[in-house]
C-alpha positions in Angstrom: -0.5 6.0 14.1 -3.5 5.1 15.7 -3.2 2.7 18.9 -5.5 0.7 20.9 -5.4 0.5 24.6 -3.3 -2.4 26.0 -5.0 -4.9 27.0 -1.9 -6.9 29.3 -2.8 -5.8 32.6 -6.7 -6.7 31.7 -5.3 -10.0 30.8 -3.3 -11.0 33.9 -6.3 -10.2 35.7 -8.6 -12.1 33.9 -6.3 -14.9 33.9 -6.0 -14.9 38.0 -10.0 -14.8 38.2 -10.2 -17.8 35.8 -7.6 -19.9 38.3 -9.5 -19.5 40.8 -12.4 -21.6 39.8 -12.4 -25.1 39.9 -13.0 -27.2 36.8 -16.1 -27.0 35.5 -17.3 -24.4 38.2 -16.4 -21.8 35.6 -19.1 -18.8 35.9 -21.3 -17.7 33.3 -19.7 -14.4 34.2 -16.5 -15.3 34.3 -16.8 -16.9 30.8 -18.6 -13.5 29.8 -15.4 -11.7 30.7 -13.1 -13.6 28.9 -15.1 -13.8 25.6 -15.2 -9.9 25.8 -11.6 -9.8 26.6 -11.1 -11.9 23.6 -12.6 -10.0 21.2 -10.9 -6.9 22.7 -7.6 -9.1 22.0 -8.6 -10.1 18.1 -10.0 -6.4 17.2 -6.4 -5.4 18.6 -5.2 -8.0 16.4 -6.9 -6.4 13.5 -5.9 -3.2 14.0 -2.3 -4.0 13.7 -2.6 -6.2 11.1 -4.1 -3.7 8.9 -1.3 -0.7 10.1 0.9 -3.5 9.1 0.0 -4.4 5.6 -0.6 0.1 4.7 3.1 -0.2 5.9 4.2 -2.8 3.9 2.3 -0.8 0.9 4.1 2.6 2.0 7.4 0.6 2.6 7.6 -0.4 -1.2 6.4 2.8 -2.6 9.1 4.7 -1.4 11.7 2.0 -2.1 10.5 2.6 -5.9 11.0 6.7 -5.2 14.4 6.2 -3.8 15.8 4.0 -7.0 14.0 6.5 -9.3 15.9 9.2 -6.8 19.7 7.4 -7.4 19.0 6.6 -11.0 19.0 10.3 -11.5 21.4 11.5 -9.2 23.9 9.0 -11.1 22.8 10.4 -14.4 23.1 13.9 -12.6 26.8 12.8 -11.7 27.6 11.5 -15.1 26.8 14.8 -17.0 28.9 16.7 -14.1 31.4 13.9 -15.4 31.0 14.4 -19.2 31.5 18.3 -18.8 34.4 18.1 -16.4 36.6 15.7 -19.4 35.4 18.4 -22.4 37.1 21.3 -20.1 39.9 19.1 -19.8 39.9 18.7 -23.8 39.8 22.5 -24.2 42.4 23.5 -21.7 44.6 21.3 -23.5 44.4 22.4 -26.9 44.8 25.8 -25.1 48.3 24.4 -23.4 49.2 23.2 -27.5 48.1 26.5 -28.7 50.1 28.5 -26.1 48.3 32.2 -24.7 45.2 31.9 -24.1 44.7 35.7 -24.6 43.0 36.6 -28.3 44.9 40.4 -27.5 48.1 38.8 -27.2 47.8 36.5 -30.2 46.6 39.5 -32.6 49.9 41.6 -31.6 52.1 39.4 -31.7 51.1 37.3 -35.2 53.4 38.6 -37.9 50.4 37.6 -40.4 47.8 40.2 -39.3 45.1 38.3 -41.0 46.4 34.6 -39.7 46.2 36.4 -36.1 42.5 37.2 -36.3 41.8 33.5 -37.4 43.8 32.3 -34.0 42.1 34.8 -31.8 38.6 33.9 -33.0 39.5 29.9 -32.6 40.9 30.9 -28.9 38.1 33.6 -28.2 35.3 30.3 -28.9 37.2 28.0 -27.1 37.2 30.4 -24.0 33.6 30.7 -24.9 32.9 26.8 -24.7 35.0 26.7 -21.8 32.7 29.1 -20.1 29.5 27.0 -21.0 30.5 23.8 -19.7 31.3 25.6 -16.5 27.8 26.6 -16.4 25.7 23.4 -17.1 28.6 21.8 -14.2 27.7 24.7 -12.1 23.5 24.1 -12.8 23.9 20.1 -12.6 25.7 20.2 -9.2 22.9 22.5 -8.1 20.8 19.5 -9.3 22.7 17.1 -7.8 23.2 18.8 -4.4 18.8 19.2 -4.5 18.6 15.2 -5.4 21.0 13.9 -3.2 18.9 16.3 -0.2 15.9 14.1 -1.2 17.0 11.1 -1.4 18.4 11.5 1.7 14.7 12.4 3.1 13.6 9.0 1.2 16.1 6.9 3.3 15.2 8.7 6.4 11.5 8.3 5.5 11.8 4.3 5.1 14.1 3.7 8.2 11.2 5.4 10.0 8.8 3.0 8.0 10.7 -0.2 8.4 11.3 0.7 12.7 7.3 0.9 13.1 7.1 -2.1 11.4 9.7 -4.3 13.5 7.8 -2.4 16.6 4.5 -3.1 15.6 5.2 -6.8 14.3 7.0 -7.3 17.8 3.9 -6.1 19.6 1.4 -8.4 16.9 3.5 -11.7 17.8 3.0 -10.5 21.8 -0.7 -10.0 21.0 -1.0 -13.3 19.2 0.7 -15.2 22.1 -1.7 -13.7 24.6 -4.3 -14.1 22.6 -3.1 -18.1 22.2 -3.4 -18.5 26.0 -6.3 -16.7 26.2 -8.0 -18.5 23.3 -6.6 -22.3 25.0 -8.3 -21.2 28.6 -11.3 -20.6 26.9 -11.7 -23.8 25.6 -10.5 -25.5 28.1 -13.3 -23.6 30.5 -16.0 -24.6 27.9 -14.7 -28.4 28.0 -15.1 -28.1 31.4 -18.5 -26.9 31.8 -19.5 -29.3 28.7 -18.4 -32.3 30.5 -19.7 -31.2 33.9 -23.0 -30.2 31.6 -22.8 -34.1 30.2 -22.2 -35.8 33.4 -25.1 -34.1 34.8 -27.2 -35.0 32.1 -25.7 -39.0 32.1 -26.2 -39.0 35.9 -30.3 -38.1 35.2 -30.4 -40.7 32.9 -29.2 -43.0 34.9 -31.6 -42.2 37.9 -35.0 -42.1 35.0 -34.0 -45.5 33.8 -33.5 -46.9 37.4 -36.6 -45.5 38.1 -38.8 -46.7 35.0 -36.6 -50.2 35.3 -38.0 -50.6 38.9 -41.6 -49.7 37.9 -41.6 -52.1 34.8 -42.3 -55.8 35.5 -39.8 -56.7 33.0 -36.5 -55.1 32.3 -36.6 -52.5 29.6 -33.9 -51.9 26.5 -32.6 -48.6 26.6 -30.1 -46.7 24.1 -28.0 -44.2 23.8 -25.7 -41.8 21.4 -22.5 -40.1 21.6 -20.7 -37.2 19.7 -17.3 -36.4 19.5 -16.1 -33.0 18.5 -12.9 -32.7 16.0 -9.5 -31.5 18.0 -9.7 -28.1 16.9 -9.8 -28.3 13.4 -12.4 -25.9 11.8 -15.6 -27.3 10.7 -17.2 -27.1 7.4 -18.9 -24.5 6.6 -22.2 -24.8 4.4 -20.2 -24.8 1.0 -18.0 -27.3 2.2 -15.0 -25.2 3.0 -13.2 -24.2 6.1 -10.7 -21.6 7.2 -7.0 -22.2 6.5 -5.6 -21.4 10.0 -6.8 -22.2 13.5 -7.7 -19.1 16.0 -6.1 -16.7 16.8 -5.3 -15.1 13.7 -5.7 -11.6 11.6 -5.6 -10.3 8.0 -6.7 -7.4 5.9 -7.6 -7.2 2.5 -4.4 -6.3 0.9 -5.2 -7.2 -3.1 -3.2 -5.5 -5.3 -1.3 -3.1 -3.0 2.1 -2.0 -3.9 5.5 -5.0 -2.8 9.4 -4.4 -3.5 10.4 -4.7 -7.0 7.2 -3.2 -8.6 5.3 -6.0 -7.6 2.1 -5.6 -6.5 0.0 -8.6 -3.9 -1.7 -11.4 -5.5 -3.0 -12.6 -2.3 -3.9 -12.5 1.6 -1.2 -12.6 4.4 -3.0 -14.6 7.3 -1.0 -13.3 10.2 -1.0 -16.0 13.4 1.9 -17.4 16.0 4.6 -19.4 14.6 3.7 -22.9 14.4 -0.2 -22.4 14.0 -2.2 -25.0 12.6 -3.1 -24.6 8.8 -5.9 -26.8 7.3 -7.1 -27.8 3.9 -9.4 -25.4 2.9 -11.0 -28.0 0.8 -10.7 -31.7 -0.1 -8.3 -32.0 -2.6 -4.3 -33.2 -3.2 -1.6 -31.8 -0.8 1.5 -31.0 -3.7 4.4 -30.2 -2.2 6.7 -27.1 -4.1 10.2 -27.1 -4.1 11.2 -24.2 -2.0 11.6 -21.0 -3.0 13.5 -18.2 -2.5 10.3 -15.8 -2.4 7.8 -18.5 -1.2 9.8 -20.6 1.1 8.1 -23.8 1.9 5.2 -23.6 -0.2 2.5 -26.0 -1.7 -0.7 -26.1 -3.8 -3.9 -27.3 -2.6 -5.4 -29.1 -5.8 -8.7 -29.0 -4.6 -11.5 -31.4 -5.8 -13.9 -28.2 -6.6 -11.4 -26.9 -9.1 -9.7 -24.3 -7.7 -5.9 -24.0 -6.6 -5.1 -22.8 -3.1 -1.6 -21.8 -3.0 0.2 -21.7 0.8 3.4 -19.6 1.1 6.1 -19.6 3.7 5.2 -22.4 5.5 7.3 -23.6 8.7 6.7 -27.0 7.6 4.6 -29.7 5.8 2.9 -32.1 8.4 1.3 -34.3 5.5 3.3 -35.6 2.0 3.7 -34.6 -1.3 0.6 -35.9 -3.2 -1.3 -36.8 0.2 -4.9 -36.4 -0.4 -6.6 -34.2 2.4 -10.1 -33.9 3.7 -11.7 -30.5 4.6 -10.0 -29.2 7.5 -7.4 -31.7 8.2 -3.9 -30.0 9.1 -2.0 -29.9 6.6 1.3 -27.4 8.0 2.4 -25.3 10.5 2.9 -21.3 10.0 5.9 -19.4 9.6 7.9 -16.9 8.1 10.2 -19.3 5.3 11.7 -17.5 2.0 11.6 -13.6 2.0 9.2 -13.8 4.8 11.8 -14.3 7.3 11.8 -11.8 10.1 8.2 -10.5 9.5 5.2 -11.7 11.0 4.8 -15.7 10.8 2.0 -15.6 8.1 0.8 -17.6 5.2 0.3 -16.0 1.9 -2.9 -17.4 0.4 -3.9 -17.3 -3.0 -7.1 -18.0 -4.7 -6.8 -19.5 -8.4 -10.1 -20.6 -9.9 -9.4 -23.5 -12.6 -5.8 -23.2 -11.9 -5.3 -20.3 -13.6 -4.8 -16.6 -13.0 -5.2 -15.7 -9.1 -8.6 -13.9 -7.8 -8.4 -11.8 -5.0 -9.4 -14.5 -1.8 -10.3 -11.8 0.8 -13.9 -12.1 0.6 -13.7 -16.1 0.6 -11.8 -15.9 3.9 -14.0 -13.3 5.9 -16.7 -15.6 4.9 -14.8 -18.6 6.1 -12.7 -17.3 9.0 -15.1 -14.6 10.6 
């Protein structure tokens, strides 16, 4: 498998430059670095979220070839069975017919002719006897070749499912890194956005002392403020915004192969446990019962039509029926239902008039970068 360079040691020391300057003293350089070292971080991310959904696909295509494999090594078994119990039939009407030897039945009948007709019956039975030895002999070659193979399957997935717990151990590492890294960073741009704004305020101030002492009379002055949201996405142009708050991953994964014959009706957005997850649109927050599959679930009934399902949820921070703006949180992430041990993720789907689900891929890269 392909593997990016690690990126911890490049971390720590970015991390010990950034403590070492003062709030808003943050370096244009400095700030340089860490943006670089963040998107070093997320294309990591990336990486191992795609690896991680082509094993999930490989993972479930060779659990369907190893049931294929024991379905016919049981049928192999049972015909092995089946030709073992019509031996059994024959050597007992042998046992009831006493020699088993047509030459000795012919010379010792007193009925010459009634002899012949018992060593032909025996000679067939023999015969038979000899046949279903065979097809046991060819079925256990059959069986030994099928049972070699399906041994190779459950090698083959162990090997599968062991990458997977590694690499999802080293994606949650990443994330967490790449948490801190993100929550410096915007800390360091508060920072220099404040100092920025007090600067500004403080040149204000002197201009309007100055034009206030150079005016007979004093003059009316105004001014505006912004506030910014507390993380939550904004809006894009089409009025939408992207499920989950940064860091996060996912690949598009439509239609690739899941246990059971399945195949995925969505995208796994892959991001620490306990991330925030927004309302992709204004709409009505409806609570699911939970599910064995989806965990804690709900549908986002949103107000342009479409239904935005959320899947294993770690919990529901608005009610059942709540109706949510663009971008308001709405859960947490996690790994509820048959999720559990994986990734923390939500599975989102895309269902245009509440109906059948559409691939959402290309909605979220537009959305969520």
């Amino acid at each position: 498998m392909r593997r990016r360079p690690r990126i911890g040691a490049a971390l720590v020391a970015l991390t010990a430059t950034l403590s070492l300057v003062g709030p808003g003293g943050a370096t244009a350089q400095s700030l340089q670095e860490a943006r670089a070292e963040r998107a070093a971080v997320q294309e990591r991310l990336d990486a191992a979220a795609d690896r991680l959904a082509a094993l999930e696909a490989e993972t479930a295509q060779l659990s369907g070839q190893r049931e294929e494999l024991a379905a016919e090594l049981a049928a192999l078994e049972a015909t092995i069975g089946e030709a073992r119990a019509r031996v059994a039939v024959r050597v007992r009407e042998l046992y009831k017919r006493g020699s088993a030897d047509p030459v000795v039945l012919l010379l010792s009948g007193h009925d010459p002719d009634d002899a012949l007709d018992r060593a032909s019956t025996m000679s067939r039975l023999v015969a038979g006897d000899l046949g279903e030895a065979e097809v046991a002999t060819n079925v256990g070659i059959q069986v030994t070749a099928v049972a070699g193979r399906l041994a190779e399957q459950d090698a083959a997935l162990a090997d599968r499912r062991e990458e997977q717990r590694q690499l999802a151990a080293q994606l949650e590492s990443d994330l967490d890194r790449a948490v801190a890294l993100e929550t410096r960073l915007e800390r360091e741009d508060r920072e220099r956005r404040e100092a920025e704004a007090r600067r500004a305020a403080a040149a204000a101030a002197a201009r309007q002392a100055a034009a206030r002492a150079a005016l007979p009379a004093p003059s009316r002055s105004s001014g505006s403020g912004s506030s910014a949201g507390a993380g939550a996405p904004a809006p894009s142009s089409g009025g939408k915004a992207c499920p989950m708050a940064k860091p996060h991953s996912f690949s598009d994964t439509w239609g690739a192969p899941r246990s059971g014959g399945r195949s995925h009706r969505g995208t796994d957005i892959l991001g620490p446990r306990g991330q925030r997850v927004f309302a992709i649109v204004d709409g009505v927050w409806d609570v699911m019962s939970y599910g064995n599959s989806a965990g804690n679930w709900a549908i986002l009934k949103g107000n342009d039509g479409t239904h935005y399902w959320y899947l294993h949820l770690e919990r529901h921070v608005v009610g059942d029926g709540t109706r949510v703006s663009v971008g308001q949180q709405v859960a947490t992430n996690g790994d509820t239902g048959n999720a559990r041990g994986t990734t923390p993720h939500v599975h989102f789907e895309q269902h245009p008039g509440g109906g059948g689900a559409v691939n959402p891929y290309p909605l979220l890269r537009q959305l969520c970068g």
